[in-house]
FIVEX-623845 format. One record per residue (C-alpha): chain; x, z, y negated; residue number from 1. Coordinates in nm, 2 decimals. Last residue first. Example, Ala and Ser with C-alpha at 12.3 -4.5 7.8 and 13.67 -1.06 7.14 Angstrom:
REM FIVEX-623845
- chaine,east,up,north,num
- A,1.37,0.71,0.11,2 .
- A,1.23,0.78,0.45,1 .
END
This chain:
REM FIVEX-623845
- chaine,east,up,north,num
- A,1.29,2.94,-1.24,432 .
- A,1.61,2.72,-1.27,431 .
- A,1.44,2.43,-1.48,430 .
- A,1.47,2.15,-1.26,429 .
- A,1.33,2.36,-0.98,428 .
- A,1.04,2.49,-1.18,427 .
- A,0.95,2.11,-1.30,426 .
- A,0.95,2.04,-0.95,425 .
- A,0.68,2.31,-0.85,424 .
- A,0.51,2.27,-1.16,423 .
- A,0.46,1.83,-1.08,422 .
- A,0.37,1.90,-0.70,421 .
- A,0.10,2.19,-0.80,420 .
- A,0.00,1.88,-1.10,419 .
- A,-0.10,1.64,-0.77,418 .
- A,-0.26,1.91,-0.55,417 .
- A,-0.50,2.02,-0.82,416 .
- A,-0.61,1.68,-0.94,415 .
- A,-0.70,1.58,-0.59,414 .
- A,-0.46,1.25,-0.45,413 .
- A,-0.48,1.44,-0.08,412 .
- A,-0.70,1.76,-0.14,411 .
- A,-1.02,1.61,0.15,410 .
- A,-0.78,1.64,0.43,409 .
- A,-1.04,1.42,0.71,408 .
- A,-1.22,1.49,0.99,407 .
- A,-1.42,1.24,1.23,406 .
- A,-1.74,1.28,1.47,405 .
- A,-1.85,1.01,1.35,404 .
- A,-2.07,0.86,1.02,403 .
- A,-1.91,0.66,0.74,402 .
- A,-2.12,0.63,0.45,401 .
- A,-1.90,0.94,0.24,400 .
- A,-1.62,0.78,0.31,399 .
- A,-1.65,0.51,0.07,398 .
- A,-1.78,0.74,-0.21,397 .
- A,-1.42,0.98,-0.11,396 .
- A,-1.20,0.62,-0.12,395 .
- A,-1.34,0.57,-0.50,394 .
- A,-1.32,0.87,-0.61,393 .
- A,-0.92,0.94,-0.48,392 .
- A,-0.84,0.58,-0.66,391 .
- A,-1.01,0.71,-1.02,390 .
- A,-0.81,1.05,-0.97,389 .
- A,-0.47,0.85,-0.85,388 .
- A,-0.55,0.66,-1.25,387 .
- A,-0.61,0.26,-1.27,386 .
- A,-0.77,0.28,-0.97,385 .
- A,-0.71,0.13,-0.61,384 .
- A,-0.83,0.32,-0.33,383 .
- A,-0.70,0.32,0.10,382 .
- A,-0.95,0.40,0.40,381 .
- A,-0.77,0.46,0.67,380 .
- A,-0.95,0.50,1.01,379 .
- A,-0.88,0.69,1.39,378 .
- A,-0.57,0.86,1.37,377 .
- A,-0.47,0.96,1.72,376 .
- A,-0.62,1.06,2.09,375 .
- A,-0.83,0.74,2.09,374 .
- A,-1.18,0.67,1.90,373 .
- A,-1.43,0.42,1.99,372 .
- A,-1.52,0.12,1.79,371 .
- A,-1.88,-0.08,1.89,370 .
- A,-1.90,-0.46,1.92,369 .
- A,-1.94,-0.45,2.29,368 .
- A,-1.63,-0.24,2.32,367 .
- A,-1.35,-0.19,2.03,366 .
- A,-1.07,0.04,2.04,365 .
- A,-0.96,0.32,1.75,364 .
- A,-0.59,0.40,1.68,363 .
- A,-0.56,0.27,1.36,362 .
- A,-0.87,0.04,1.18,361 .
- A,-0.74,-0.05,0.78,360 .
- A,-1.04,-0.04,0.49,359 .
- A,-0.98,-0.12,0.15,358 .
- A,-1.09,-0.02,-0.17,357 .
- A,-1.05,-0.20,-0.50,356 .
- A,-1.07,-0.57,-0.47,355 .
- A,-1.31,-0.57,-0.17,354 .
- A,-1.32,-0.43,0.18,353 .
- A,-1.60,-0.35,0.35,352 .
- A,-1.76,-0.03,0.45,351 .
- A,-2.01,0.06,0.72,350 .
- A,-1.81,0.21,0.95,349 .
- A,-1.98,0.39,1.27,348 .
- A,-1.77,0.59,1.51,347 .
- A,-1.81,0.62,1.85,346 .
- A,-1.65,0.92,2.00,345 .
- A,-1.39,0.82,2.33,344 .
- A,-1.19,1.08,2.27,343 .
- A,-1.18,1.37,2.11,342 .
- A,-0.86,1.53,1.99,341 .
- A,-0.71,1.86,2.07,340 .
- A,-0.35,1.91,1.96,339 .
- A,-0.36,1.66,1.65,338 .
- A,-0.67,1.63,1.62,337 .
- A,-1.00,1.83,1.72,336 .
- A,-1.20,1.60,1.56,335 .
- A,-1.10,1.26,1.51,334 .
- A,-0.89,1.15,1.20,333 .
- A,-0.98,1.01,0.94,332 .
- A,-0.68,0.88,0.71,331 .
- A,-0.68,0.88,0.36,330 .
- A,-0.48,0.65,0.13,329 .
- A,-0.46,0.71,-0.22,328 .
- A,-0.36,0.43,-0.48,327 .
- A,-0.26,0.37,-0.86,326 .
- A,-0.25,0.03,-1.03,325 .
- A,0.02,-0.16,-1.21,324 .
- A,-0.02,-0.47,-0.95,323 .
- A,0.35,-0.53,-0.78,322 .
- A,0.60,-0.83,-0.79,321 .
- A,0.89,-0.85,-0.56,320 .
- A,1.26,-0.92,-0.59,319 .
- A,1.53,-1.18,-0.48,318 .
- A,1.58,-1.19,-0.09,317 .
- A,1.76,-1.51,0.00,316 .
- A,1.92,-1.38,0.29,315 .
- A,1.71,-1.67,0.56,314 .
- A,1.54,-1.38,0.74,313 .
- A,1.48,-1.15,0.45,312 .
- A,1.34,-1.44,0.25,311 .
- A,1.13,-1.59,0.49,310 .
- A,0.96,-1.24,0.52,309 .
- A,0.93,-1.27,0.15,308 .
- A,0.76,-1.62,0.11,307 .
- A,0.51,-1.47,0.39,306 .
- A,0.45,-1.17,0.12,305 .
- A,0.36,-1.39,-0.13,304 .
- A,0.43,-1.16,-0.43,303 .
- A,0.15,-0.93,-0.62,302 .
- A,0.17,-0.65,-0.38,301 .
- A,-0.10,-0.41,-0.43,300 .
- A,-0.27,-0.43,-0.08,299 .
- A,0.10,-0.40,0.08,298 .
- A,0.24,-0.08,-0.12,297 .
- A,-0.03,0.22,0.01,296 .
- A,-0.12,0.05,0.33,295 .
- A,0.21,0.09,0.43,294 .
- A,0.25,0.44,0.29,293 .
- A,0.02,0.53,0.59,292 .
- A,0.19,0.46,0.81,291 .
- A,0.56,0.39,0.71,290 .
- A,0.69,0.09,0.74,289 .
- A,0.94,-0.04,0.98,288 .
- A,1.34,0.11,1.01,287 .
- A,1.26,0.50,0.94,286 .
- A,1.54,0.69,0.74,285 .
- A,1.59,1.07,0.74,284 .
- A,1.57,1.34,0.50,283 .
- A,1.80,1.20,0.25,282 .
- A,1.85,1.44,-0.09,281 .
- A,1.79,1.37,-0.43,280 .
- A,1.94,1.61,-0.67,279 .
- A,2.02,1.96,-0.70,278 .
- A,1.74,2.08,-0.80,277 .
- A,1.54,1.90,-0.54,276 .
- A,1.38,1.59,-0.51,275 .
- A,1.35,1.49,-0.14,274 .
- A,1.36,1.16,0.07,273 .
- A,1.25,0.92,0.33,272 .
- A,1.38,0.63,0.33,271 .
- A,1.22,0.37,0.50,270 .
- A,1.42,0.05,0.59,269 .
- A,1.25,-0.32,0.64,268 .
- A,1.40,-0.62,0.81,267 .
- A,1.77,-0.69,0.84,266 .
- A,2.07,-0.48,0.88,265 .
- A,2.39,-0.63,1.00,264 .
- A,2.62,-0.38,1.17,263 .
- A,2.96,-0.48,1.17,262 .
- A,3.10,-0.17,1.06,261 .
- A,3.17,-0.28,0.71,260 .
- A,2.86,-0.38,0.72,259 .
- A,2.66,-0.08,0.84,258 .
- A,2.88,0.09,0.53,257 .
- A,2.64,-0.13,0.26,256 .
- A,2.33,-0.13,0.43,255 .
- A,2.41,0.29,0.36,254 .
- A,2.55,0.24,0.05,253 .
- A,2.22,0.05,-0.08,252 .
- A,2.02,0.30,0.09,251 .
- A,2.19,0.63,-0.06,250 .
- A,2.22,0.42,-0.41,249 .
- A,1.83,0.33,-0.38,248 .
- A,1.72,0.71,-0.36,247 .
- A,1.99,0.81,-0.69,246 .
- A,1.82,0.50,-0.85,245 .
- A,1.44,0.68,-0.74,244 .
- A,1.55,1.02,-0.89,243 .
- A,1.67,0.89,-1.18,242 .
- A,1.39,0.72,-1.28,241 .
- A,1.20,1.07,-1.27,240 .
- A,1.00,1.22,-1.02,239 .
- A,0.72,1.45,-1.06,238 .
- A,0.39,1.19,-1.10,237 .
- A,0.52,0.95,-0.91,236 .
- A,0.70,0.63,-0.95,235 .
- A,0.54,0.28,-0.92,234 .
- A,0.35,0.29,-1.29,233 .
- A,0.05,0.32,-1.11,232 .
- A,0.11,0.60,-0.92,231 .
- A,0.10,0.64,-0.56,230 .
- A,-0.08,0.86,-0.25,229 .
- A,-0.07,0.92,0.09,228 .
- A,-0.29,1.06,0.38,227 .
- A,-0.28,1.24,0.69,226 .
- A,0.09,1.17,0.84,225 .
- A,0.21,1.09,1.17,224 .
- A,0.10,1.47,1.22,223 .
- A,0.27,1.83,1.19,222 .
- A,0.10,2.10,1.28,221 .
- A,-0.13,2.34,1.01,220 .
- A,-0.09,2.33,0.63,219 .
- A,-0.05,2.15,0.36,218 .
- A,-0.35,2.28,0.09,217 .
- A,-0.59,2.08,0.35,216 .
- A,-0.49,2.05,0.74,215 .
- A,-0.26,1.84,0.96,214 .
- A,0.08,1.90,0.76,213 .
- A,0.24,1.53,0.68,212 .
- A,0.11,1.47,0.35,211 .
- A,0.29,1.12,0.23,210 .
- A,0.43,1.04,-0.12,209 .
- A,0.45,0.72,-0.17,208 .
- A,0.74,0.53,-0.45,207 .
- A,0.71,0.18,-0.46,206 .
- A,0.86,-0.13,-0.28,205 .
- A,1.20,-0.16,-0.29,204 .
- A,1.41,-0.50,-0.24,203 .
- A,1.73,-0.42,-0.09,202 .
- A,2.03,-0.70,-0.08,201 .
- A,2.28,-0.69,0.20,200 .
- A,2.13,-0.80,0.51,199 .
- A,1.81,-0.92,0.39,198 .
- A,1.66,-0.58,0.33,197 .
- A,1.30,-0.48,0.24,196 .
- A,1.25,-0.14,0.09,195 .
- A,0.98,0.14,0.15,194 .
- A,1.10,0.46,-0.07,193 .
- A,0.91,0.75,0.06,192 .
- A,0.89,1.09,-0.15,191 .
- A,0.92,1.46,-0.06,190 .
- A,0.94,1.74,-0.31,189 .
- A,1.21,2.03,-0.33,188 .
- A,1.36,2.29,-0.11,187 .
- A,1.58,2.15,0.12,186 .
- A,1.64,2.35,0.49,185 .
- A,1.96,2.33,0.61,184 .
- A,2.01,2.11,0.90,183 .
- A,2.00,2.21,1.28,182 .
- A,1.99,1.87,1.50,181 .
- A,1.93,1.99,1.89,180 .
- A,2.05,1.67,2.14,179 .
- A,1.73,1.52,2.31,178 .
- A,1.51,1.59,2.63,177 .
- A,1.50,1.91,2.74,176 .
- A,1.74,2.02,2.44,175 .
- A,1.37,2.03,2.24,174 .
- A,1.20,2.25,2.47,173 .
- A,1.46,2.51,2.45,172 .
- A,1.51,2.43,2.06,171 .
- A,1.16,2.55,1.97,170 .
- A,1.20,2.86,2.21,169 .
- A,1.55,2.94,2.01,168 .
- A,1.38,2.92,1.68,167 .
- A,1.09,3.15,1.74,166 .
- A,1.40,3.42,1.91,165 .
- A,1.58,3.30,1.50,164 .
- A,1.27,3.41,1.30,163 .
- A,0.97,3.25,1.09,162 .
- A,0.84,2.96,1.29,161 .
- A,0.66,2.63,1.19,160 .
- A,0.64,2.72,0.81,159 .
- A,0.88,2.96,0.70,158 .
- A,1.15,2.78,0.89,157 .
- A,1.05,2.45,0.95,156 .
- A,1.03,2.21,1.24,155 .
- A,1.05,1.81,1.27,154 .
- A,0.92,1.67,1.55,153 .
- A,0.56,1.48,1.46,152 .
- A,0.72,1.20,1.30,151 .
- A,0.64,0.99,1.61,150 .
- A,0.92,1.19,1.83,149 .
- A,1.18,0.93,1.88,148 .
- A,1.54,1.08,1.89,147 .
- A,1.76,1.38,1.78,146 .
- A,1.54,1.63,1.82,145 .
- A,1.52,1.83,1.47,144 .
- A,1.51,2.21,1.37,143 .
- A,1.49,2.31,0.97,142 .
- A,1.75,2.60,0.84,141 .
- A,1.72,2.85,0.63,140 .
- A,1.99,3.11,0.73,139 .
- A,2.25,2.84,0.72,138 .
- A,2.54,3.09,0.94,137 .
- A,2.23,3.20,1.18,136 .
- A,2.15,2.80,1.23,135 .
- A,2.51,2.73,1.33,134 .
- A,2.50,3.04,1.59,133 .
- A,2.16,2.94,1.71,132 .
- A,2.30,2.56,1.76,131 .
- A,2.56,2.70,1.99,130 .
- A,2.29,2.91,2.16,129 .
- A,2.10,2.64,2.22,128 .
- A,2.39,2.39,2.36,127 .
- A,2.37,1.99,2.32,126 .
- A,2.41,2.08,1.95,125 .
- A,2.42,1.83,1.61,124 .
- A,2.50,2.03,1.34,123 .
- A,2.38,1.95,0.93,122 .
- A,2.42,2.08,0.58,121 .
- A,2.19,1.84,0.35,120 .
- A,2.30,1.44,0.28,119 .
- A,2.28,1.34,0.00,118 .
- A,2.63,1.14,-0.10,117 .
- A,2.72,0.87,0.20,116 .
- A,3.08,0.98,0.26,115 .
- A,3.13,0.70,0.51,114 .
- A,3.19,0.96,0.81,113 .
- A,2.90,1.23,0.64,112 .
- A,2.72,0.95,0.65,111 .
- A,2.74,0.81,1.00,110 .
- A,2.73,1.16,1.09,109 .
- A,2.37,1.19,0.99,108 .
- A,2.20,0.88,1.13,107 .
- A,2.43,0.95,1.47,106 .
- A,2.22,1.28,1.54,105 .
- A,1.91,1.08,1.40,104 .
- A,1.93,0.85,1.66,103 .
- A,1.56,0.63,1.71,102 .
- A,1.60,0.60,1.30,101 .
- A,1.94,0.47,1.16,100 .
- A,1.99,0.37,1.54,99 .
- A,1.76,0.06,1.43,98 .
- A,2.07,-0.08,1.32,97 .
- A,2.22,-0.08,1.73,96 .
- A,1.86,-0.24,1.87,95 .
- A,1.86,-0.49,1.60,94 .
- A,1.66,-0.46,1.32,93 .
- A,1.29,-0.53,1.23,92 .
- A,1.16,-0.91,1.06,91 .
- A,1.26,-1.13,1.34,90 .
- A,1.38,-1.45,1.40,89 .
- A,1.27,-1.62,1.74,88 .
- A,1.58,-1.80,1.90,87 .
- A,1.50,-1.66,2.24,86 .
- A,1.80,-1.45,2.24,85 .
- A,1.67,-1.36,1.86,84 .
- A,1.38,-1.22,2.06,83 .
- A,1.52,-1.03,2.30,82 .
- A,1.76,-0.84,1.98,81 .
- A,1.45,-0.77,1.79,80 .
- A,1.27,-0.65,2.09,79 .
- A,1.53,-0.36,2.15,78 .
- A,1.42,-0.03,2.32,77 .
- A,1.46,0.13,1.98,76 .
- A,1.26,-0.17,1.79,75 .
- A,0.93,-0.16,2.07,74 .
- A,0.94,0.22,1.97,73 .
- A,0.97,0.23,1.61,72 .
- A,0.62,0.06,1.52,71 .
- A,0.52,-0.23,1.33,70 .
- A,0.73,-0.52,1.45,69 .
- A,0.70,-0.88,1.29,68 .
- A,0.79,-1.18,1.48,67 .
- A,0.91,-1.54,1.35,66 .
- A,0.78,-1.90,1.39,65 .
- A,0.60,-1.86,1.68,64 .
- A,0.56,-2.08,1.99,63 .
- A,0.27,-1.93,2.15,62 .
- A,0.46,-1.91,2.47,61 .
- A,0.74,-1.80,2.32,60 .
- A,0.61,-1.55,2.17,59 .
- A,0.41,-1.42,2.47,58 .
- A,0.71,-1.44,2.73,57 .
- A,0.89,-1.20,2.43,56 .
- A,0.58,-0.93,2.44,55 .
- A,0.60,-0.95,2.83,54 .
- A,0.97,-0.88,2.83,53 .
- A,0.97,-0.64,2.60,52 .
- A,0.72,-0.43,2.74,51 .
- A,0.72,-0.19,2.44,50 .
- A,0.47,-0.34,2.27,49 .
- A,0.22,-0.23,2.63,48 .
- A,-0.02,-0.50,2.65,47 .
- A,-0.34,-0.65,2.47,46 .
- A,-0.26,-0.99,2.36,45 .
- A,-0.41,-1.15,2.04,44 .
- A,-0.50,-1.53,1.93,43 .
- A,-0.58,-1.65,1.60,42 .
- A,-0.54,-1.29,1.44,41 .
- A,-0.76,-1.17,1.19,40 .
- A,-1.09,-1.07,1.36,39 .
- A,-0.78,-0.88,1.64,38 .
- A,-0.61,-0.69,1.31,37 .
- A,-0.96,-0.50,1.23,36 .
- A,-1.14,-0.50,1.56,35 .
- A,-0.79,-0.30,1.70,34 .
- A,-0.80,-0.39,2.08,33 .
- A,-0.59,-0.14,2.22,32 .
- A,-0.22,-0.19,2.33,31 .
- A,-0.10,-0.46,2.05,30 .
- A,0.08,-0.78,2.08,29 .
- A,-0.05,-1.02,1.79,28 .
- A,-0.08,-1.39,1.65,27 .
- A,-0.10,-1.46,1.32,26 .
- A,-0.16,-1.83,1.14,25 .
- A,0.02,-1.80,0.78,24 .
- A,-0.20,-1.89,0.51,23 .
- A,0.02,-1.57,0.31,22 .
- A,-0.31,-1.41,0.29,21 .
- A,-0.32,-1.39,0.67,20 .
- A,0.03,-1.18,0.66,19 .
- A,-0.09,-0.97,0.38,18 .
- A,-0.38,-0.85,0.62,17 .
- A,-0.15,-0.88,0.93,16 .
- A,0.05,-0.59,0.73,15 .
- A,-0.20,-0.38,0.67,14 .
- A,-0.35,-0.38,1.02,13 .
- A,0.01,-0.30,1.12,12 .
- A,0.01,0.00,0.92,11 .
- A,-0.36,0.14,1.07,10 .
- A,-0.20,0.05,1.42,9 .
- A,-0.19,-0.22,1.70,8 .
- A,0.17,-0.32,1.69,7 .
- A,0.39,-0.60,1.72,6 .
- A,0.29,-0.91,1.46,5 .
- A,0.32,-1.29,1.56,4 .
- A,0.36,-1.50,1.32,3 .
- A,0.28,-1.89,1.31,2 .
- A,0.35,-2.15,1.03,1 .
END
């Protein structure tokens, strides 16, 4: 069986690892040569995976069983829907489910229409000083663009500005290009459900918690995300069982509604969510994996993950059987990043994978057998431990050997960050 995998990331290295351990022969589209996905692949293609027309000649070509995308971008200009033309089955969603991500004005009226519980307050404005008004009436209110912005676009009061005139610049630049989204603000704790869908039926994956915020003790800009950790037993340390059945009722009802609209959803859906003391709420779903909370679930999964893919594709999906250990994922980024990154720095890794600690290349290129850095997250390097503290140990000895001009956020999976997250919900549960 052939795969071919769109994407040249530190997630889609993850996924062509548990692709390869399937026996499944992978090909891949990516636009730098990743040395970690290319040793993998039988044959690779370096082009633009949003040149849907060049990625879709390729499968063909090579004759592939079924395609895998990574990233949002090469599903919101429609690859799953060229490929299907071409008779090539596809784990990501069509062009009009992936809307549930590259729209997140429609993501949000589409459940307010189907009554889809948690969801926060919410306008959608082609007008600034329309959206001001609406934002003046919440009071604490968080600033959106409706479409694609690589998870880097979502603004904060009381973190990314502090007054309305703050707010009205932010949404300037943002109505340049996309519709203004104004939702309440939700105080609480973030977590990621990864899921697989086969149309109707949701497989879930385990609960991540990612660190968006650039810099140690969460602060700084916003990146794709620094770092991510989960708990052996699958939840996290400050949720409950509730709070992930309350998360997989808001997906299931969402698959659920697409239906009834004639919107078949297949591949893999992302929600990303947040405890609060007033239950979980829906920040906004994703339709691929997250990265890094990729590399968090796929080196622990205990099921064939080819068998799965075939799953989702023929509606068969069943389940999915995990390893009872705790991970932490942390990226290193290059210096300068997010707003002034080097480029071009040659990094040096000297660390291999094995049962506990693995190693996944992002945005780095190789050249005469060295790897370079881009403008974006360089290197993940992802624990396994039968505690997060034993996982966080392992991944800082690993790090330690690698030498570049790289930075990393040294608190993610730390004892002191982890019980802050546990007071802080237990304080919102309990009315303090």
């Amino acid at each position: 069986m052939k795969a071919l995998l769109i994407g040249g990331g530190g997630r889609e290295h993850a996924i062509a690892d548990a692709i390869v351990k399937s026996g499944i022969n992978l090909y891949a589209v990516m636009k730098n040569r990743n040395p970690g996905i290319s040793r993998l692949c039988k044959e690779f293609l370096v082009i633009n995976e949003t040149d849907v027309n060049a990625v879709v000649e390729y499968a063909t070509k090579k004759a592939v069983d079924f395609a895998i995308v990574g990233p949002e971008a090469p599903l919101a200009e429609g690859i799953a829907d060229a490929m299907g033309d071409k008779g090539i089955p596809c784990i990501g969603p069509t062009r009009k489910a992936a809307r549930l991500e590259w729209d997140k004005a429609w993501a949000r009226r589409f459940m307010k229409e189907h009554k889809i519980d948690g969801y926060p307050d919410f306008g959608v404005f082609d007008n600034v000083e329309e959206a001001i008004q609406f934002a003046s009436e919440l009071g604490d209110f968080v600033i959106k663009p409706s479409g694609l912005t690589g998870g880097k676009g979502v603004k904060v009061m009381g973190e990314h500005f502090n007054s309305v005139d703050e707010a009205r610049k932010l949404m300037e630049d943002v109505v340049k290009s996309h519709k203004i989204v104004v939702e309440e603000r939700l105080i609480g704790e973030e977590f990621t459900i990864q899921a697989l869908v086969d149309g109707k039926t949701i497989v879930e994956f385990p609960c991540v918690q990612d660190h968006k915020r650039a810099f140690e003790g969460d602060t700084g800009p916003n990146t794709g995300g620094m770092g991510s950790y989960s708990d052996r037993d699958h939840l996290l340390p400050f949720l409950d069982k509730t709070d992930v059945e309350e998360a997989l009722e808001i997906m299931g009802d969402t698959i659920t509604h697409m239906n009834k609209e004639g919107i078949e959803y297949r591949g893999i859906l992302y929600g990303q969510f947040m405890a609060t003391s007033n239950g979980v709420k829906l920040i906004e779903y994703n339709v691929r994996f997250g990265d890094p909370e990729a590399m968090n679930v796929l080196p622990i999964l205990e099921s064939d993950f080819g068998e799965l893919c075939m799953d989702v594709l023929q509606g068969t999906l069943k389940g999915a059987k995990f390893m009872k250990v705790a991970t932490v994922c942390k990226y290193l980024v290059p210096a300068g990043y997010p707003e002034n990154p080097m480029t071009g720095t040659k990094i040096d890794v000297p660390v291999e994978d094995s049962e506990l600690l693995k190693v996944f290349f992002a945005s780095v290129y190789e050249e005469d057998g060295s790897i370079y850095t881009t403008s974006s997250r360089a290197l993940a390097l992802v624990g396994l431990g039968e505690s997060i503290y034993e996982a966080e140990e392992r991944v800082e000895k690993a790090i330690s050997l690698i030498k570049g001009n790289l930075f990393y956020r040294k608190d993610i999976g730390k004892k002191h960050l982890v019980e802050r997250r546990v007071k802080h919900m237990k304080e919102l549960r309990s009315g303090i």
